[in-house]
C-alpha positions, 0 to 999 in steps of 0.5 A: 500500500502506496500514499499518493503523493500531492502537490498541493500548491500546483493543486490550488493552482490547477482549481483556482478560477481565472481573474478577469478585469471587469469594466463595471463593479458587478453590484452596480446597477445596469443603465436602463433603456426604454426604447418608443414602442407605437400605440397599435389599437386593433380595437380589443376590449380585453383590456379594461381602462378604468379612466376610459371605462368611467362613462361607460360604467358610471351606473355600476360606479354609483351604484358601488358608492352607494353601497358603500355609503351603506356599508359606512353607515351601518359600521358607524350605527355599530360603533357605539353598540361596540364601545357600549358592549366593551365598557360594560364589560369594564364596569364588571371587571372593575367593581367584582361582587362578593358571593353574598348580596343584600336585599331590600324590600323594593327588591321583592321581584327578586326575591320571588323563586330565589332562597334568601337567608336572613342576616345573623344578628351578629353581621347585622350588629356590626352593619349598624355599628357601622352605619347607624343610618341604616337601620332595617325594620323590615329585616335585611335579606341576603342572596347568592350573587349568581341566584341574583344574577340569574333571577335577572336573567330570568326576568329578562326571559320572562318579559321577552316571552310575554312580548311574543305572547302579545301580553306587552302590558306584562313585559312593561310591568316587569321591565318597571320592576326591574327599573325599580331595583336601580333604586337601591343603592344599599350594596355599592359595590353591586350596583354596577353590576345591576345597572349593566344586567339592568340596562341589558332588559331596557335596551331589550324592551327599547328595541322591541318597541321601536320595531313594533312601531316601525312595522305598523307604519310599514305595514298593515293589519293583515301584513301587506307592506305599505312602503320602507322607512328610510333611515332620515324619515321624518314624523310626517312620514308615520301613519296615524295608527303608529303614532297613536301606539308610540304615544300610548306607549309615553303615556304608559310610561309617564303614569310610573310613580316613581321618578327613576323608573319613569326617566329609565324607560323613557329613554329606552324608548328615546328613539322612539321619539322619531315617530312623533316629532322631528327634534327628539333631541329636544327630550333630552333636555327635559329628561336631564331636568328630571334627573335633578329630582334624583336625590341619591348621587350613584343612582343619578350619576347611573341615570346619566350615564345611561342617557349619554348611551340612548342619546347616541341612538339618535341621528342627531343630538348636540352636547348640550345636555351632556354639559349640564349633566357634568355639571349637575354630578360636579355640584352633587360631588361638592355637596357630598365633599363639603357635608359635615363628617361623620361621627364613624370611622368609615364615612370618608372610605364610603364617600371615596368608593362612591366617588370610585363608583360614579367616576366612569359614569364620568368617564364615559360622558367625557368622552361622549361629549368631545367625541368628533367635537370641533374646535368651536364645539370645544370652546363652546363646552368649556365655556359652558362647563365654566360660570362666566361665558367668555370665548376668550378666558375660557377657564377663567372661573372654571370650578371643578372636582378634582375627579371631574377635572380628571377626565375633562383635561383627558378628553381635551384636544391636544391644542387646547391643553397646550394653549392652556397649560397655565390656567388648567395648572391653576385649576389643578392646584385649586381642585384639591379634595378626595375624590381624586389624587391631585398628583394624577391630574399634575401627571396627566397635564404632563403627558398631555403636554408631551403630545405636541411640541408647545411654547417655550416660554409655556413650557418653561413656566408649567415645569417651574411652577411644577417643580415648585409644587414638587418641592412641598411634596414629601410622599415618594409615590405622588413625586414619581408619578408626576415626574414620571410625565415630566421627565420627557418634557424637561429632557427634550427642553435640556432643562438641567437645572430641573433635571439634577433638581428632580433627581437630587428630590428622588434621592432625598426622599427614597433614601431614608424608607423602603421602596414600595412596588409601585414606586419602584415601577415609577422609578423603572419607567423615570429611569428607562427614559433617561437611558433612552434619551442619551447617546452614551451611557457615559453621559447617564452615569454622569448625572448627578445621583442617577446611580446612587437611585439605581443602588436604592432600587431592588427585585425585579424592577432593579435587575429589568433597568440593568438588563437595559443598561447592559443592552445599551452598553454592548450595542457599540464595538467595544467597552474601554472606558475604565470607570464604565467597565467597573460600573457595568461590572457592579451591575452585571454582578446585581442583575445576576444575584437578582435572578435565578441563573440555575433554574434559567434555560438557555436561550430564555437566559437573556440576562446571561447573554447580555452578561456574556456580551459585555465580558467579551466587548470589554478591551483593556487595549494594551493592558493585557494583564488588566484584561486577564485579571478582569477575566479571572474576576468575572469568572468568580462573580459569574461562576454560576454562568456557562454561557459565560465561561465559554466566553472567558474562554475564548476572550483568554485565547483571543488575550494570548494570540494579541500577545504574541503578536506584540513582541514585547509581551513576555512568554509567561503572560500567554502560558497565564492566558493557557492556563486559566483556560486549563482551568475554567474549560473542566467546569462548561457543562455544555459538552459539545462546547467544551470539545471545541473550546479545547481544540480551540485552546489547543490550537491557541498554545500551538500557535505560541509555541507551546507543544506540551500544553497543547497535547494536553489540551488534546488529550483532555479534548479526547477524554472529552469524547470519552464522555459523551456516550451519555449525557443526562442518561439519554443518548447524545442527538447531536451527532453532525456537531461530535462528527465536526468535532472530530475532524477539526481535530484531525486536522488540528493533528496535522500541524502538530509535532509527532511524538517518538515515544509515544508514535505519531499516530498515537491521537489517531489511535485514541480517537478510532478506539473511542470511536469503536467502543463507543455504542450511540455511534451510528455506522454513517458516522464512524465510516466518516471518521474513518476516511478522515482518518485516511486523509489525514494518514495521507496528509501527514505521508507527503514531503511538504504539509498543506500548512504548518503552525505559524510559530517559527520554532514549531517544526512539521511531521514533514521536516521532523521525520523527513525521510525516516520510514518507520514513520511512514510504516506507522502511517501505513499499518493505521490506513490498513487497520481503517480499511478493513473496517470500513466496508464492515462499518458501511454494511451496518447502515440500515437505510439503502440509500444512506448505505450508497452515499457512504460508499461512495464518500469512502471509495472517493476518499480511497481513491484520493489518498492511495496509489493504484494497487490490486489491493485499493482497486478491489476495495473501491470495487466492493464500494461500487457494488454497494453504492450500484445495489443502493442507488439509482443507476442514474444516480449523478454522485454514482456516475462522477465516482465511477468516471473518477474511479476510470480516470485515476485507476487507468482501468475500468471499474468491474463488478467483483462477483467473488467477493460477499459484499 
């Protein structure tokens, strides 16, 4: 058995593909063209113009529009059924119902078919210590939430049945019944609820109505259509019949007692109004008269907001009415403020959740009002929400609870608030009671300011007048809030002063307590803007007290700001700055004792990486001890990190090769570099990793000339084989990364010194001993490793390697046992121990066609690598049957092997029937 011999710079020659000078660059674009081409009209049709085709289809154009027109209208009519749907979803969600529900006498519809419980005396005795006010004779019942609930369901059931049947007098009696219950107010939290399955059945029974009368006036008696109402119909347009039913169903409704029952149903059947009159719009305003009879606040406020949902049944309606319904619920939330207190304990916490009840009645009433509202339209609101009725100081004599306030400054246009910012600031610091938090409505006139660029002098004078207010502040909570909206305004506006000013009031008063939750979640958002705003993290550290409150911060809020800062930090090239590698540092150990790093797994570790990120961005330049001693401390505070060993790992070796190529670094600095990745490579988890960091490593001590460090490396990257047979009791999956592995080591081994004592094929014998011990090898894969065995064996025969180590005093094979042929004997007896298995190890491949490009793979390796000999000839042969019993005979790989085999061999290729393949 003969090695070929190679020539492998006349190889790369012969392969290398001619260079040939271009006159343009071949990314550039080409110069376009656009030759006349003349209009040819054979008077085809195929080809619709849509300007030519106007005329001709201007019927089917219109009638499209018109459609259209339709469609827009039937989406905008849905549009407030929509946002009336999601709201009262938000009403439930926000008030939740306890299981126990109390009852009283009004209630009786309820209590009809349902289980009640009487209260113990005890409850009842600490409702009365509570509430001495109320004191129930009658006794005080109590039912399930969901009996109450589904009792109300059963109603609404009840009253659509007796409307089917024709018994509508019945429906309108237990509808007035249902009504009467909003007349209770006893449960507070309950009521929301009520109103939501309340105004369910109302709306039920308004619908009903509306299209009974719409089909008397459509139809006749006996059913025949008489003609369609449009959508803008007039009252001229009803028949008498109709407007006699629509009227006897007011008066029906008129004749209710009570005052709540009477003004719910009517504007259930507010549109109803159109049948009867061409202004229904002008109910509206008598309604919000009778709504000033309502004495409770929460039934009244509840009345109100359901007047503001019919009211947008109607095709038109301004806002008038709104504006006095604002303004009567902002006099009766005055009274409710300015009333003498209680002797209880608990009166000022019932006011604050009746103000928490009536506030999205508020709410959506606002938004009722300045929705699609016009900038005269808005004017004219402001005006009339204020005493004096002047277009020009709009907000001159504007009195608002804070809680109303609210909600008006949150509809505002932007224009309006930003031309105002100084007058509604004066109405904020003159609205100061309980119904609201007063730091919100602060807060929310800075995120409205924050919409739209606004005068300089404007702005100026607001945060000066805020941070005034700012100073007499001394809870932590309300400061953040309202810098939280502020911040952006004084940073956008490079207001310093202020900025220090603002950060400096943080720290005094976070300092000396314990950072609650929710300030810390402000604290996260004040910072996060900061970071944001500068280029340079240098610049953030920089201000004044900006690190001493991220050391008060903790828990999650702390390590989310780290995270981002670390972010930030590894977005550049690199990270030299002494002082902003130290405060990274500090950081990166917070971030990791904030977390569980053991319990993470690997790709969702983003702290890990970031942390990993930043170690290896560091760059010390020069200082390539202070880089090594940086590393050796990073690996003690992150010991608990793979990913970063792995990256200390590789920035040690990347430490060692910048230090050989400056000549003055002594030897002993790149043996530390070596040694601390001897160190840290035994403690990376991730096997397939830590083989390739030590053949890395290993290659790194070559490349510096130190031999015996690098077959140590080797030694323990092949015990590192060793011990991937199994990795957590299952077989290892990740063959094609082991297989890589492998042969990166091969041909590591060809720049690397044989060893007299020990042979020179001595790694190559220690890897094909693994590989034939080792049972979760698949026979692909130890066929592989077995032609590169075989290419390496070649390799290492020829008079001059392909390449050699860069170290001037690391000598090849070829110039170490040039000429000696006890060399070559070894390289030979290996190449004869593979091939003897390689045909038995390509047998073992279960799939056919796996067992065909296997063979082929080896016959062409074979080929390759060994002169012409009866013995390589009938081997390559034995492949050839296999890969032709396996494959196609068109098969392309087939082919080209076979016509290599005829041009190298010199003879042609035949089947050898005599021997078992």
């Amino acid at each position: 058995m003969e090695f070929k011999p190679r020539n492998y710079n006349a190889q790369r020659e012969a392969h290398a593909l001619p260079l040939v000078r271009t006159d343009g660059h071949p990314l550039s674009a080409p110069p376009s063209h656009h030759p006349q081409v003349d209009a040819v009209d054979n008077d085809h049709n195929d080809f619709f113009d849509p300007l030519r085709g106007l005329a001709d289809n201007a019927t089917d154009c219109k009638e499209d529009v018109q459609e259209l027109e339709s469609t827009s209208r039937e989406a905008s009519s849905q549009l407030p059924t929509k946002e009336w749907m999601s709201f009262k979803r938000f009403l439930m969600q926000k008030f939740p119902v306890s299981k126990m529900v109390s009852i009283s006498s009004m209630s009786n519809v309820i209590m009809k078919g349902v289980k009640v419980a009487e209260k113990s005396l005890t409850s009842t005795h600490l409702e009365e210590l509570e509430d001495p006010e109320k004191c129930a004779e009658d006794g005080v019942k109590v039912v399930t939430r969901q009996e109450y609930i589904s009792r109300l369901h059963e109603l609404k059931d009840e009253i659509n049945r007796a409307w089917h049947a024709n018994d509508r007098v019945t429906s309108l009696k237990l509808a007035i019944k249902v009504a009467r219950l909003l007349m209770d107010t006893s449960v507070l939290h309950f009521y929301p609820t009520l109103f939501v399955l309340s105004m369910d059945i109302m709306d039920m029974l308004g619908d009903m109505v509306w299209e009974r009368i719409k089909w008397k006036a459509e139809f006749a008696e006996d059913g025949t259509r008489l003609f369609s109402l449009p959508e803008n119909f007039q009252a001229r347009d009803i028949c008498s019949d109709a407007k006699e039913t629509c009227n006897n169903w007011f008066c029906k409704i008129g004749s209710i007692c009570e005052l709540l029952p009477r003004i719910y149903l009517e504007l259930a059947l507010l549109p109803c109004w159109r049948f009867l009159v061409d202004q229904p719009e002008d109910s509206l305003h008598r309604l919000v008269m009778m709504t000033r009879g309502l004495s409770d606040p929460l039934a009244s406020a509840y009345c109100r907001l359901y007047m503001a949902h019919c009211a947008q049944k109607l095709p038109r309606s301004d806002t008038g009415y709104l504006v006095k319904c604002v303004n009567d619920i902002n006099i009766q939330l005055m009274r409710i403020i300015s009333a003498r207190e209680m002797t209880h304990r608990n009166s000022t916490d019932n006011k604050r959740l009746l103000f928490s009840l009536m506030e999205p009645t508020i709410e959506y009433i606002m938004k009722s009002i300045f929705k699609d509202a016009s900038k005269s339209q808005v004017s004219n609101v402001l005006v009339e929400l204020g005493s004096r009725r002047n277009q020009v100081e709009l907000f001159g004599s504007l009195q608002c609870i804070s809680m109303v306030l609210h909600h008006l400054l949150k509809e505002l246009p932007a224009e309006v608030v930003t031309s105002n910012a100084m007058e509604i600031l004066h109405i904020i610091e003159c609205s100061n009671d309980y119904s609201f938090d007063q730091c919100l409505n602060y807060r929310l006139l800075g995120f409205r300011l924050s919409e739209r660029r606004s005068q300089m002098d404007i702005i100026h004078d607001v945060v000066d007048k805020v941070i005034q207010v700012l100073s007499q502040n001394s809870s932590l909570d309300e400061y953040l809030k309202i810098v939280d909206a502020y911040v952006d305004i004084v940073l956008q506006n490079q207001m310093d002063n202020h900025l220090n000013t603002i950060l400096g009031g943080i720290l005094n008063r976070a300092c000396n307590k314990a950072v609650a939750e929710d300030e810390l979640e402000s604290l996260q958002t004040i910072l996060m803007k900061l970071l944001n705003h500068f280029k340079g993290l240098e610049d953030v550290f920089a201000l004044n007290h900006f690190l001493e409150i991220l050391d008060i911060m903790h828990g999650s809020s702390r390590s989310f700001v780290n995270m981002h800062i670390l972010n930030l930090a590894t977005r550049n090239s690199s990270i030299s700055d002494p002082t902003t590698i130290q405060l990274l540092f500090e950081i990166s150990q917070a971030l990791h004792d904030d977390l569980d790093f053991l319990n993470a797994k690997g790709d969702d570790n983003q702290p890990a990486r970031l942390i990993s990120r930043f170690v290896h961005m560091v760059d010390y330049s020069s200082e390539l001890e202070r880089h090594l001693t940086f590393l050796v401390e990073c690996r003690g505070a992150f010991g608990n990190l793979n990913e970063l060993k792995e990256t200390l790992v590789h920035s040690s070796n990347c430490l060692a090769i910048k230090a050989l190529k400056d000549a003055k670094k002594h030897l002993s600095f790149v043996k530390s570099c070596i040694a601390f990745g001897e160190v840290t490579l035994p403690s990376i988890s991730a096997q397939i990793k830590q083989l390739n960091l030590y053949l890395e490593t290993a290659e790194v001590a070559l490349v510096c000339g130190l031999v015996s460090h690098s077959d140590g490396l080797i030694d323990s990257a092949i015990s590192c084989l060793l011990s991937l047979d199994c990795v957590d009791g299952s077989r290892t999956t990740d063959i094609e990364g082991i297989l890589s592995a492998i042969q990166k080591l091969f041909c590591l081994l060809i720049m690397v010194p044989g060893n007299p004592e020990q042979g020179v094929t001595y790694f190559a014998n220690n890897i094909l001993a693994l590989v034939n011990s080792s049972s979760w090898m698949t026979p692909a894969m130890r066929t592989r490793i077995f032609c590169t065995t075989l290419t390496l064996t070649a390799t290492l025969s020829q008079n001059k390697l392909p390449y050699h180590a860069v170290h001037g005093e690391i000598f090849g094979n070829d110039l170490l046992f040039f000429g000696d042929s006890s060399y070559l004997h070894e390289l030979v007896l290996l190449s004869e121990s593979v091939l003897q298995n390689v045909v038995d190890s390509i047998q073992k491949e279960p799939s056919p066609a796996g067992r065909g490009c296997i063979a082929l793979e080896a016959c062409n390796c074979i080929a390759s690598s060994f002169v012409v000999s009866p013995e390589i000839s009938q081997i390559c042969s034995k492949l050839i049957e296999t890969a032709k019993s396996c494959l196609s005979a068109n098969d392309k790989y087939l082919q080209s092997t076979i016509k290599f085999l005829d041009k190298n061999l010199r003879a042609p290729v035949v089947a050898v029937s005599s021997v078992a393949v």
